[in-house]
C-alpha positions, 0 to 999 in steps of 0.5 A: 775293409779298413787298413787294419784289416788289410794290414793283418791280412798281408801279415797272414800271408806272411810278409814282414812288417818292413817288407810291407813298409817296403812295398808302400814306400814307407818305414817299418814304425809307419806300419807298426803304428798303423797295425797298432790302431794308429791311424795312418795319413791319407797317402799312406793308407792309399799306399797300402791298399795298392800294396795289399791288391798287388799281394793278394794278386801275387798270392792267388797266382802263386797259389794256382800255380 
């Protein structure tokens, strides 16, 4: 899975682009890029896989809930 697919993914479960910035750490234009096909550095994308495995965590919990 690429970062752009992660990206779209936590889009579909409805998060913001500045509450996904918020949970990588970084800025919303950081994010705007890399949905737009800009590739983000090398921290930043290791930011967001942690970030999109925490989401799909939080989502299954509260989907089983």
């Amino acid at each position: 899975m690429t970062i752009h697919d992660m990206l779209s993914e936590l889009v579909g479960l409805g998060l913001s682009q500045r509450e996904i910035a918020e949970g990588c750490g970084t800025s919303q234009p950081n994010i705007h890029r890399a949905i737009n096909g800009t590739e983000p550095r090398y921290e930043l994308g290791k930011a967001i896989e942690k970030f999109h495995k925490k989401a799909l965590r939080a989502a299954a919990r509260k989907a089983a809930a």
